[in-house]
Residue, then its C-alpha position, 0 to 999 in steps of 0.5 A: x662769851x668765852x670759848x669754854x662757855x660757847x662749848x658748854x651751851x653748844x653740849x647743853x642745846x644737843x643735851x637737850x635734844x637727847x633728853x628730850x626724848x631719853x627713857x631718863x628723863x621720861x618726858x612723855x610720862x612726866x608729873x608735875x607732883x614733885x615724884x621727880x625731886x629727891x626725898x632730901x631736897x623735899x625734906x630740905x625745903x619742904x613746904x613750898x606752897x605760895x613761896x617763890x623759888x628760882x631755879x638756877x641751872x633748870x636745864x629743861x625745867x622739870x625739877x623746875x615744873x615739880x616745885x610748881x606743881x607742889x605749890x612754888x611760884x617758880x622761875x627757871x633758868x638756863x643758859x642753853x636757849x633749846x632748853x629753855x624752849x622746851x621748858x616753855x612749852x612744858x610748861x604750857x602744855x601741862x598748865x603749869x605756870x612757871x617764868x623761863x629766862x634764857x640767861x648766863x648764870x652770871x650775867x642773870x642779874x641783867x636779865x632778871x629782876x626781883x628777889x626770891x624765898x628759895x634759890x635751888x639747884x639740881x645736883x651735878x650742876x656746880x662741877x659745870x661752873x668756872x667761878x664757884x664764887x661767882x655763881x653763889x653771889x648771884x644766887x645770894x643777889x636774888x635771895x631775900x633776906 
């Protein structure tokens, strides 16, 4: 892993300690009922119920949680392991079903296999990225055709 992406998981994992408990996020009052995710991303994919989504970037997996619970079997992935720690025990303290892979978005390919019907990412996350080009050939490796 290089300096600029041992830097960025170091910010992520503090990130995440501070969202956690951030009046931003809302942790304590969190819904998995979709109330979360943006009218266009609803509108753009709509309904989700039975389709198998992998969220790229989750960081702590809320948005990830939301499309769970509107129906999406849902898989989430983070680079940061304190996030995606946290993502875990969301999802089993709400019960809602959700797979958490701890992963470098480009080495995802080692680390995780299957295909998916919806490959989704928050908004904000790309400016992150060092190789746009990259990135979008991982998400098109695990969408179905």
């Amino acid at each position: 892993m290089n300096e600029y992406t041992q830097s960025n998981q170091r910010l992520w994992d503090r990130w995440t300690e501070l969202h956690e408990t951030s009046e931003m996020y809302d942790v304590a009052g969190f819904k998995p009922d979709g109330s979360r995710l943006g009218r266009i991303e609803r509108e753009e994919l709509g309904d989700v119920t039975g389709k198998s989504l992998l969220h790229l970037q989750c960081h702590f997996g809320l948005d990830t949680l939301s499309w769970a619970g509107l129906g999406a079997v849902v898989t989430g992935v983070d680079f940061s392991e304190k996030a995606i720690t946290l993502a875990r025990s969301l999802s089993v303290k709400l019960g809602v079903p959700a797979t958490f892979v701890q992963s470098d978005i480009y080495d995802l390919p080692d680390n995780l296999s299957g295909q998916f019907d919806i490959i989704f990412t928050s908004h904000g996350v790309l400016w992150w990225l060092p190789d746009i080009e990259a990135w979008a050939k991982v998400g098109s490796h695990f969408l179905k055709p």
